[in-house]
C-alpha positions as a Markdown table, in Angstrom:
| # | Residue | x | y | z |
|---|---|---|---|---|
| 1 | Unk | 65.7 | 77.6 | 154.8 |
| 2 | Unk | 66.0 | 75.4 | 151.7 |
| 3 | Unk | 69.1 | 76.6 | 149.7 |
| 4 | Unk | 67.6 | 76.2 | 146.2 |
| 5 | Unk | 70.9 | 77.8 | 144.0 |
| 6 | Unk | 72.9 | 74.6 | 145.4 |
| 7 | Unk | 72.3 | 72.2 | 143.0 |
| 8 | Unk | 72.9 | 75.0 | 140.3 |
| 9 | Unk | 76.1 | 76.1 | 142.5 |
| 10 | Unk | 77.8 | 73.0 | 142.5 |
| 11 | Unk | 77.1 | 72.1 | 138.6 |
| 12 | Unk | 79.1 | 75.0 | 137.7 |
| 13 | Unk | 82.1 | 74.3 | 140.6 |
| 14 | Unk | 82.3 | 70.3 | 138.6 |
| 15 | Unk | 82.1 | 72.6 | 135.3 |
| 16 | Unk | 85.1 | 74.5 | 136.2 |
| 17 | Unk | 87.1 | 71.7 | 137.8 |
| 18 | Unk | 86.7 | 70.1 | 134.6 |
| 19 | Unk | 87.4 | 72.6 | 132.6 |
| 20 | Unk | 91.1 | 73.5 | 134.6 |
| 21 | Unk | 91.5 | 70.4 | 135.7 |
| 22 | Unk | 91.6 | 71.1 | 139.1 |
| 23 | Unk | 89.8 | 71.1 | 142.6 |
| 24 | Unk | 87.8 | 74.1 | 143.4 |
| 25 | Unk | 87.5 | 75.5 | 146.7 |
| 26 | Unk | 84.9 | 78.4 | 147.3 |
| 27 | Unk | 85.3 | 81.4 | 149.9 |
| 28 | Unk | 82.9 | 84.1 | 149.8 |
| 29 | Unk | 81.9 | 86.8 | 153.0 |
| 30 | Unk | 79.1 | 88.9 | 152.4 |
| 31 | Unk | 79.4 | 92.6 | 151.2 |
| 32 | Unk | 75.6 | 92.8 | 151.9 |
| 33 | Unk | 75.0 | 96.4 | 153.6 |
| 34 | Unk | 74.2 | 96.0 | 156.7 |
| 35 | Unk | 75.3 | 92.5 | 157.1 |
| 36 | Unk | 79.1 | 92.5 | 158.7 |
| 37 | Unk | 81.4 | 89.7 | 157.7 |
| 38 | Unk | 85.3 | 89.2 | 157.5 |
| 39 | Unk | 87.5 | 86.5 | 157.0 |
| 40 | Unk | 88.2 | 85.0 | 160.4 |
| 41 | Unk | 90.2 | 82.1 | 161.9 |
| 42 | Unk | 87.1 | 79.8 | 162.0 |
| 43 | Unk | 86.9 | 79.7 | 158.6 |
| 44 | Unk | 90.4 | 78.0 | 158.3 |
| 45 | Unk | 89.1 | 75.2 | 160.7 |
| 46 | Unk | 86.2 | 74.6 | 158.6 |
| 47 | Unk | 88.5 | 74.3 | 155.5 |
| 48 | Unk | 90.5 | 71.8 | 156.5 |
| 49 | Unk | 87.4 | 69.1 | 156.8 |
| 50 | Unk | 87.0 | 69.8 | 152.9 |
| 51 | Unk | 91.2 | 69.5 | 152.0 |
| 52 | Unk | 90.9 | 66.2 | 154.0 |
| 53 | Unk | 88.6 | 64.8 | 151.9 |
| 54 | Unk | 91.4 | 64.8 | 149.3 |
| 55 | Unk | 92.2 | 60.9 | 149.2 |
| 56 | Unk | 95.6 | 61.7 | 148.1 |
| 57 | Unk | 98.5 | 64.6 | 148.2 |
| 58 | Unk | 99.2 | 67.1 | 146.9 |
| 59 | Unk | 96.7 | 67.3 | 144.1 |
| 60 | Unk | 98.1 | 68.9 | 141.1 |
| 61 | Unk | 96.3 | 72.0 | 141.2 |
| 62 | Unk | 93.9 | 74.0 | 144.1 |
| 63 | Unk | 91.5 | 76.8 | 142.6 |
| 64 | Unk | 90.5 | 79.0 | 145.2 |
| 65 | Unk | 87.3 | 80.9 | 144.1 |
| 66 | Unk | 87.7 | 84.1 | 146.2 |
| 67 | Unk | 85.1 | 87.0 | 147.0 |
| 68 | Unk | 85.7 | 89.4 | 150.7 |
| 69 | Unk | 86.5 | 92.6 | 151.6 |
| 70 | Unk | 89.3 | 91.3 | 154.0 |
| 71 | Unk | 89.4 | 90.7 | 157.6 |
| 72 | Unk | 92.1 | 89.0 | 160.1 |
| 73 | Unk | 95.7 | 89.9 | 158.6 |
| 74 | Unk | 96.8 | 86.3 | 160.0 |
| 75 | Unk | 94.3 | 84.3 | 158.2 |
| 76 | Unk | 96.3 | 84.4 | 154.7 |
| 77 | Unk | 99.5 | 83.1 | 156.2 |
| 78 | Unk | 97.0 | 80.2 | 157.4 |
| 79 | Unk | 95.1 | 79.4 | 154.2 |
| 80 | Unk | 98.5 | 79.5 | 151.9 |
| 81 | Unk | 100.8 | 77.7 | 154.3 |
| 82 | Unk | 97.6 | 75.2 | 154.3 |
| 83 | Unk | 97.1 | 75.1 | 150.4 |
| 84 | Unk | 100.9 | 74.2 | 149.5 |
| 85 | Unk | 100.4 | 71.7 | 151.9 |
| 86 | Unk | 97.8 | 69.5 | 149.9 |
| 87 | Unk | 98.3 | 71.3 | 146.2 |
| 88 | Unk | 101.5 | 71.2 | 143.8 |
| 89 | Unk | 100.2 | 74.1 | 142.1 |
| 90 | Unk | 97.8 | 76.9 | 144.3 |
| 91 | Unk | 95.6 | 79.7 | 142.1 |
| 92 | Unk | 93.2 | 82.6 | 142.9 |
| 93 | Unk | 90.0 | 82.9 | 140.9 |
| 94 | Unk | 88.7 | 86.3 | 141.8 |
| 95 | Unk | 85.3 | 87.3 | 140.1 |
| 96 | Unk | 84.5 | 90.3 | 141.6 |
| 97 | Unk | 86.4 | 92.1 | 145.1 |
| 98 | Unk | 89.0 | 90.5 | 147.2 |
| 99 | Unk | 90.5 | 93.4 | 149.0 |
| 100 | Unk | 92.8 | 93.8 | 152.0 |
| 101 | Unk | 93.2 | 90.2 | 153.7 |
| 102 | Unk | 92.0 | 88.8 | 150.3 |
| 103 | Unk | 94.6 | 90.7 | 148.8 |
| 104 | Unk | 97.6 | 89.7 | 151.0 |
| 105 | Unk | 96.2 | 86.0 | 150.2 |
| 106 | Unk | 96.4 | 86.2 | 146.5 |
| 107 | Unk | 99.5 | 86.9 | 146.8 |
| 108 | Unk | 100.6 | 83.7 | 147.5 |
| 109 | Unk | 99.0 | 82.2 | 144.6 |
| 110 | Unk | 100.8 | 80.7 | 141.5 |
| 111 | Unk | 98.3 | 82.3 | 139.3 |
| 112 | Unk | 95.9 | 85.1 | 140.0 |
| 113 | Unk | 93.0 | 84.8 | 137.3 |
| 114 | Unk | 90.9 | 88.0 | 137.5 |
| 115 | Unk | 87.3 | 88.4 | 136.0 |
| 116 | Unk | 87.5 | 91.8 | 134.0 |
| 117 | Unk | 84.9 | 93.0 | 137.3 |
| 118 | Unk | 87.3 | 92.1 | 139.6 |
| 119 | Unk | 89.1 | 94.2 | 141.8 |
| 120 | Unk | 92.2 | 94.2 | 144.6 |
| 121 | Unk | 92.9 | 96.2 | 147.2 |
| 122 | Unk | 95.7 | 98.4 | 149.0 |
| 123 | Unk | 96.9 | 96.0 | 152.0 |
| 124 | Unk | 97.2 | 99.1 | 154.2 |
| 125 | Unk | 95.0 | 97.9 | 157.5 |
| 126 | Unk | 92.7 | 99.9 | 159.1 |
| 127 | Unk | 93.1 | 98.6 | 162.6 |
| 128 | Unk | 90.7 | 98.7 | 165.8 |
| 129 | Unk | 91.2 | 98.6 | 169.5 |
| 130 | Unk | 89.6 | 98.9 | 173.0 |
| 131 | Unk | 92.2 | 102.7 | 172.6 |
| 132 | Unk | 90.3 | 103.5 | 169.7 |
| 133 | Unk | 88.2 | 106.8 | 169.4 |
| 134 | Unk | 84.5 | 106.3 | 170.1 |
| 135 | Unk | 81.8 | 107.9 | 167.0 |
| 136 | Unk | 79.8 | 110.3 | 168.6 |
| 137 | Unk | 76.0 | 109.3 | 169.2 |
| 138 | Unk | 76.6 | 105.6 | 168.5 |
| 139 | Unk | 79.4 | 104.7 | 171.1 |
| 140 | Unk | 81.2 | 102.6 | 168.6 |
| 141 | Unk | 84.5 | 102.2 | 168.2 |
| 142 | Unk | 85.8 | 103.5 | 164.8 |
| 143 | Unk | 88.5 | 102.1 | 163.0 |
| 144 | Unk | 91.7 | 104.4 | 162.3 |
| 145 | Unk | 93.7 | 103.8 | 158.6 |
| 146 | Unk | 97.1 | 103.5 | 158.7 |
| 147 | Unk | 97.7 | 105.5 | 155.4 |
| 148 | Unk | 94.9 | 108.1 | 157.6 |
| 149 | Unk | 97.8 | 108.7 | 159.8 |
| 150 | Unk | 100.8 | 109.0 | 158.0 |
| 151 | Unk | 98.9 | 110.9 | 155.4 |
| 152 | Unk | 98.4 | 113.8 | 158.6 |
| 153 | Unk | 102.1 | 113.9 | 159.1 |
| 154 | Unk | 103.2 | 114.2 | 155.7 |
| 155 | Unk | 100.2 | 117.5 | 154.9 |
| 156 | Unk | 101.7 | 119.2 | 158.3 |
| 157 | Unk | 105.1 | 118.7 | 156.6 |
| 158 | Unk | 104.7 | 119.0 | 153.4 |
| 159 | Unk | 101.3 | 120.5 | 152.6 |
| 160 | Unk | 101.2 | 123.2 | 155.1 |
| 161 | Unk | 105.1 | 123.5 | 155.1 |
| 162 | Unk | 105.9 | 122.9 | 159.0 |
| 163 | Unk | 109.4 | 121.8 | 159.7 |
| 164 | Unk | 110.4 | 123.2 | 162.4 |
| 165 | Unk | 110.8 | 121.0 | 165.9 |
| 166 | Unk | 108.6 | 122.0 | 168.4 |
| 167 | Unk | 105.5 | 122.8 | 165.7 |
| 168 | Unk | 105.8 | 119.5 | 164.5 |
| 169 | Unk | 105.9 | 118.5 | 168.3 |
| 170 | Unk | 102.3 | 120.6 | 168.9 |
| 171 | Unk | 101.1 | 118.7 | 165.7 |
| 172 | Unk | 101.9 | 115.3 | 166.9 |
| 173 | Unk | 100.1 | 116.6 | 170.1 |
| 174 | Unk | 97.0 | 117.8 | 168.6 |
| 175 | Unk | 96.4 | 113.7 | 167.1 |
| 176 | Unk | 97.7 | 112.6 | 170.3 |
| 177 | Unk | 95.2 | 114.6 | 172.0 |
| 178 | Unk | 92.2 | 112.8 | 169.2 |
| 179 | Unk | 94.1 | 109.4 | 169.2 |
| 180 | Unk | 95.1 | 107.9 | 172.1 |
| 181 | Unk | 98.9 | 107.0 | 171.5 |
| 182 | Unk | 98.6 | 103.3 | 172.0 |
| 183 | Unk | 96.0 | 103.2 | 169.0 |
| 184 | Unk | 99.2 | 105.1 | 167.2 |
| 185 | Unk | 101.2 | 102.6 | 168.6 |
| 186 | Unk | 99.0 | 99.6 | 167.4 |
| 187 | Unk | 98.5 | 101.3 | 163.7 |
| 188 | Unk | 102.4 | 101.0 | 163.3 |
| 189 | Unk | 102.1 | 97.1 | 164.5 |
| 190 | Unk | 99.3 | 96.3 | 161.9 |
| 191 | Unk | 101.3 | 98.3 | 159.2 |
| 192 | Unk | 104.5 | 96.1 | 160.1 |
| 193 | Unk | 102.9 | 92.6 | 160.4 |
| 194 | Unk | 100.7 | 93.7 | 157.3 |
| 195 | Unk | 103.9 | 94.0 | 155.1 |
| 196 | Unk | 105.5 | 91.1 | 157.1 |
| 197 | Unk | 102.6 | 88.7 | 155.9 |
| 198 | Unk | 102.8 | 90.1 | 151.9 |
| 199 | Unk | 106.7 | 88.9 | 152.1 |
| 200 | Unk | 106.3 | 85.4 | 153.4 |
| 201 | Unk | 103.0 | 85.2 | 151.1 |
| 202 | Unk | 105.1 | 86.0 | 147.9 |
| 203 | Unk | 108.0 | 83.9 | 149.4 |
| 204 | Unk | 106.0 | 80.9 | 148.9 |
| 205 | Unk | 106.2 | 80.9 | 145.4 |
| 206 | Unk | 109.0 | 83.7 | 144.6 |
| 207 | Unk | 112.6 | 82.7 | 146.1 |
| 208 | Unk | 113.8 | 85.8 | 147.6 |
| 209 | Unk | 117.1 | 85.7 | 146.0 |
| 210 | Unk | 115.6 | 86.1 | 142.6 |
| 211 | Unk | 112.8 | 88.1 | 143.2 |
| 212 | Unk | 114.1 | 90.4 | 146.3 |
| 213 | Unk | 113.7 | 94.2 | 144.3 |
| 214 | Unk | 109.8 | 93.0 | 142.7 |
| 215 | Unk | 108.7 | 91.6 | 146.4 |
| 216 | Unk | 109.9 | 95.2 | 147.8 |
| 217 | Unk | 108.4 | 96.9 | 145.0 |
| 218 | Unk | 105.2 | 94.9 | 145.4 |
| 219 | Unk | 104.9 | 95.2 | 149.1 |
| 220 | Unk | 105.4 | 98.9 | 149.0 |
| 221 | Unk | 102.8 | 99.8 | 146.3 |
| 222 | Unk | 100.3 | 97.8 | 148.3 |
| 223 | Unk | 101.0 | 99.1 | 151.0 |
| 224 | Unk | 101.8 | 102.7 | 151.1 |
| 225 | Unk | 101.9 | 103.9 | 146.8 |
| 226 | Unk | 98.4 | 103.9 | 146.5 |
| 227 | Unk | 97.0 | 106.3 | 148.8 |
| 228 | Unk | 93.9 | 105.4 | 150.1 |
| 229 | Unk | 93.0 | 101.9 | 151.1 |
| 230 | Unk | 89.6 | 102.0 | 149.0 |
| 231 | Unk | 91.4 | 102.0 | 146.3 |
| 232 | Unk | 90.6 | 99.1 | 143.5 |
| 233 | Unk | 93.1 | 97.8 | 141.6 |
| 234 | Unk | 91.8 | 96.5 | 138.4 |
| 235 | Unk | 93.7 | 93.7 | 136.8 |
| 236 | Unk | 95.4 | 95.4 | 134.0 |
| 237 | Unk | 97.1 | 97.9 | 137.0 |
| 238 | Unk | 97.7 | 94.7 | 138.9 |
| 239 | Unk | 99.7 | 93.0 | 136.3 |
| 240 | Unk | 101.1 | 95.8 | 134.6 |
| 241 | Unk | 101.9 | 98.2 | 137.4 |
| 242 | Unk | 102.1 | 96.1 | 140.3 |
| 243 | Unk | 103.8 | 92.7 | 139.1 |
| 244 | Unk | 101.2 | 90.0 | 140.2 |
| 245 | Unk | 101.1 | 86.9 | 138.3 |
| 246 | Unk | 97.6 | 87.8 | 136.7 |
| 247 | Unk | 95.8 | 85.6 | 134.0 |
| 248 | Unk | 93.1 | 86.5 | 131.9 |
| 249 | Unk | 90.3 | 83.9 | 131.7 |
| 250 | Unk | 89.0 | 82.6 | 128.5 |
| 251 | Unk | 85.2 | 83.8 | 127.4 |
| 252 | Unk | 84.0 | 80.1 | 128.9 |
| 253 | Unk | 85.7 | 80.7 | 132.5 |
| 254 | Unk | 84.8 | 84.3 | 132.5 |
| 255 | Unk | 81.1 | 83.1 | 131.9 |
| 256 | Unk | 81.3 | 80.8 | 134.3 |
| 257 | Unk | 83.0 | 82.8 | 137.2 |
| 258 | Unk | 81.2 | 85.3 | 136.7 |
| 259 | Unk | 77.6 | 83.4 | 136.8 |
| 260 | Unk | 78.6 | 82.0 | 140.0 |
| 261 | Unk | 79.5 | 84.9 | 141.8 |
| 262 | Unk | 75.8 | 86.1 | 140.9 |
| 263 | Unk | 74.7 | 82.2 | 142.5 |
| 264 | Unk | 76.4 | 83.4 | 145.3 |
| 265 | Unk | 75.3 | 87.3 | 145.2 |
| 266 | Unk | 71.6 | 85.8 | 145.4 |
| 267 | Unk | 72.4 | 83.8 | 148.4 |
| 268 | Unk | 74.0 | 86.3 | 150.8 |
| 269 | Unk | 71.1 | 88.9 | 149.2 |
| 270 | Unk | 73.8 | 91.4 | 148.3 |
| 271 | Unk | 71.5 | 93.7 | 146.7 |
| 272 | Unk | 69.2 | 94.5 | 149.2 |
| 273 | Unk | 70.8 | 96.3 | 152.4 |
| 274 | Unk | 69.5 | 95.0 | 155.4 |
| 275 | Unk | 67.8 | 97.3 | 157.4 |
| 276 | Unk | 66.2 | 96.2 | 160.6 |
| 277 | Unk | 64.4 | 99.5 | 160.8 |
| 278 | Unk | 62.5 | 99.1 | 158.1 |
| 279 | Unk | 61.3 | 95.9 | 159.2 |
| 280 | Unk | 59.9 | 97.1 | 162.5 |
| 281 | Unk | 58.0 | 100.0 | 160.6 |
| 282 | Unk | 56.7 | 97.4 | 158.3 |
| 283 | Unk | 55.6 | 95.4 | 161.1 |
| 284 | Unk | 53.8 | 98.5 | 162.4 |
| 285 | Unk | 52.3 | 99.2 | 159.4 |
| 286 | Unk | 50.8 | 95.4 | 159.4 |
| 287 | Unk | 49.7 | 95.1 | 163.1 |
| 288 | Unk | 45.9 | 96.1 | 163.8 |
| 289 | Unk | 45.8 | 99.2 | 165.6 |
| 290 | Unk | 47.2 | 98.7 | 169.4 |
| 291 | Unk | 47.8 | 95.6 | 169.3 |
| 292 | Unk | 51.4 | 94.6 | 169.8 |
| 293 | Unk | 54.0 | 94.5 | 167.4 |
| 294 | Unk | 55.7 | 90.8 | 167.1 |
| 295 | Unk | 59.2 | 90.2 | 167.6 |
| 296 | Unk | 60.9 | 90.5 | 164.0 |
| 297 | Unk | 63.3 | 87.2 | 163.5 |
| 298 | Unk | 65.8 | 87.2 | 160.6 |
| 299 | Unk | 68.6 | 84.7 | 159.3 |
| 300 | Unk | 71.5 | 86.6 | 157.8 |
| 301 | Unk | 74.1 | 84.7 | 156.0 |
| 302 | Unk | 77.6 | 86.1 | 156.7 |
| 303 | Unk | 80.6 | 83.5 | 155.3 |
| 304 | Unk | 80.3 | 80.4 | 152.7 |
| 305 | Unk | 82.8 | 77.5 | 152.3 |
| 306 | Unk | 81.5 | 75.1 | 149.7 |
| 307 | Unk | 82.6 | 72.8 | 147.1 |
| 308 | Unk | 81.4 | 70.4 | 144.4 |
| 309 | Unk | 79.8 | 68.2 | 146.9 |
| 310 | Unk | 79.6 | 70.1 | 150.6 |
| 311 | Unk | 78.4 | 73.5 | 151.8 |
| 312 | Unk | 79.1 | 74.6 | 154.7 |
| 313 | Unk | 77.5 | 78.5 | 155.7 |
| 314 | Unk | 77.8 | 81.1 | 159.2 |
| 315 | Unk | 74.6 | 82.3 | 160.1 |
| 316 | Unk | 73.1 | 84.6 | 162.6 |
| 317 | Unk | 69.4 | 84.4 | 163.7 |
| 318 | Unk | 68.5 | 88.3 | 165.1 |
| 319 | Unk | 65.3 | 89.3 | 166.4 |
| 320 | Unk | 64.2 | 92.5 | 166.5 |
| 321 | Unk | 61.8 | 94.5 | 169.5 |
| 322 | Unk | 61.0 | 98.0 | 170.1 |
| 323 | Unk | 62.7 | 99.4 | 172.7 |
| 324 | Unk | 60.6 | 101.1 | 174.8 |
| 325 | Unk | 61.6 | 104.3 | 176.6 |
| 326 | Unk | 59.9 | 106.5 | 179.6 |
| 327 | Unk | 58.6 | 109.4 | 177.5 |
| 328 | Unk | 56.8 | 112.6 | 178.7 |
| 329 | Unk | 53.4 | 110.6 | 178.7 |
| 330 | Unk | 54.7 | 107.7 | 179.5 |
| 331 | Unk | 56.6 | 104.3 | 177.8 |
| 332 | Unk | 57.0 | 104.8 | 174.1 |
| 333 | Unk | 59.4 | 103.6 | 171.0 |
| 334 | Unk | 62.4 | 104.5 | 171.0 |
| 335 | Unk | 64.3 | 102.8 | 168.6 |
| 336 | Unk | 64.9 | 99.0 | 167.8 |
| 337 | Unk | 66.3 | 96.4 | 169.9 |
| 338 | Unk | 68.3 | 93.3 | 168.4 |
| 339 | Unk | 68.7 | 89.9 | 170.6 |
| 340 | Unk | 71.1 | 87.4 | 168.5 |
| 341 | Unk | 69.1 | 84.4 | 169.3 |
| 342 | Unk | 72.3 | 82.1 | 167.8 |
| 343 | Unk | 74.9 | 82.0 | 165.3 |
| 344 | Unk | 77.1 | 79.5 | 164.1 |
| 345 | Unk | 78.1 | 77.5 | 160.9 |
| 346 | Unk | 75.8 | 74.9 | 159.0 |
| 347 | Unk | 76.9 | 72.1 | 157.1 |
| 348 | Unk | 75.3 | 69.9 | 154.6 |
């Protein structure tokens, strides 16, 4: 598939490099429904082929243009420990959602320059393991919210009023008996190393025995003062409320983050879920009555590293069948099937 928004991608990465006088690294996972993407580990690897293609260290200043829900808690420590490693000066440029993971990363930067659309997140994890609780129907493991849990303790307590020992004891039971306790037990772990990560983060740039009381305060409200973990912390609450080294952009960067982002929005589809449903019933509708339907085959774009002269992108190719069933008269549909055919990152 011919990438025809490179060209026009790159233009504006040189534009804003030359306007900031800087080196612009881009990062973007899809938030296209149906299309599941985090920030992983391989995504550092494939970043440090582009930092070594700086010819000498550290450059004066790294712009990371930024754009995930989150993913591995790790890979921030990673990417920041990595950055002050080939940059005198490190900086965020977030144009639309950097939540969770991409929150705890942000963190570590010198300057976080928000697009007024942009939006952090609580770094409260929602964690999953094989002792997770399965969704009826689907079999799937669902995730379980830190903030989900200790919000339950504190309505028994407080809400509802129970204090004494052996209620709060059939209480605890009751999500024990939901939740098996090693999920509990991992939900605490994720919560610690979560907070763990936003200290060294804002260490990197924030000497602790200056800045001790606003990295407490800071770590806190992310990680337990706001409540739930959708919330989205605009960037006058992020600078105002919350501390963070936020920068407006001027009208020219805004422009040009912004018209990026929608370079990029256009690439990983974002607005169009991706149904693989609705494909098979529109190959239905198109195949000549009993006659067979064709296999469906799609390639979804998932993660993006790029910069002003390489792009590198994880893909999946899926194909779709109907999964035939033994009905009452005999085989039938009965549902889709998806085969991933291969996945893997691109480069060019």
């Amino acid at each position: 598939m011919f990438d025809t928004t490179k060209v026009k991608r790159q233009q504006l990465i040189k534009k804003i490099e030359k306007a900031r006088n800087s080196k612009v690294l881009c990062y973007l996972t899809s938030m296209r429904q149906g299309v599941p993407a985090q920030m992983s580990e391989d995504a550092v690897r494939q970043m440090m082929d582009y930092l070594l293609l700086i010819k000498k260290r550290p450059i004066e200043r790294l712009d990371f243009f930024l754009c995930s829900n989150g993913g591995n808690s790790v890979v921030p420590w990673r990417l920041v420990a990595l950055f002050r490693e080939f940059a005198s000066e490190f900086n965020v440029l977030i144009p639309y959602r950097a939540y969770s993971a991409a929150t705890i990363l942000s963190l570590g930067a010198d300057n976080i320059v928000m697009h007024p659309f942009a939006e952090l997140g609580p770094i409260d994890p929602t964690v999953s393991n094989d002792f997770n609780p399965l969704e009826e129907g689907s079999g799937r493991r669902l995730g379980i919210s830190v903030e989900d849990v200790k919000a339950y303790i504190t309505f028994v307590k407080t809400t509802v009023g129970i204090t004494h020992e052996d209620l709060l004891i059939k209480a605890l039971e009751i999500l024990a008996n939901k939740v098996h306790p090693l999920a509990l037990g991992n939900v605490e772990r994720f919560l610690s190393q979560s907070r763990m990560m936003g200290r060294k983060i804002l260490k990197t740039h924030m000497p602790e025995e200056k800045h001790d009381h606003v990295i407490n305060e800071t770590i806190e409200n992310l990680a337990s003062r706001l409540f739930f973990h959708g919330h989205p912390i605009n960037r006058k609450e992020a600078k105002d409320q919350l501390q963070l080294k936020v920068v407006h952009p001027d009208e020219k960067l805004e422009a040009d983050m912004w018209g990026l982002y929608k370079l990029y929005e256009d690439c990983f589809e974002s607005q169009a879920p991706f149904n693989p449903i609705a494909l098979m019933n529109k190959a239905r509708a198109q195949a000549q009555s009993g006659q067979p339907i064709n296999p469906v085959q799609c390639t979804l774009r998932h993660v993006i590293v790029e910069d002003s002269g390489k792009t590198s992108w994880y893909k999946t190719v899926r194909q779709y069948t109907d999964a035939i069933v033994e009905g009452p008269a005999g085989p039938m549909p009965g549902g889709v099937r998806e085969e991933l055919l291969s996945e893997g990152w691109t480069h060019s």
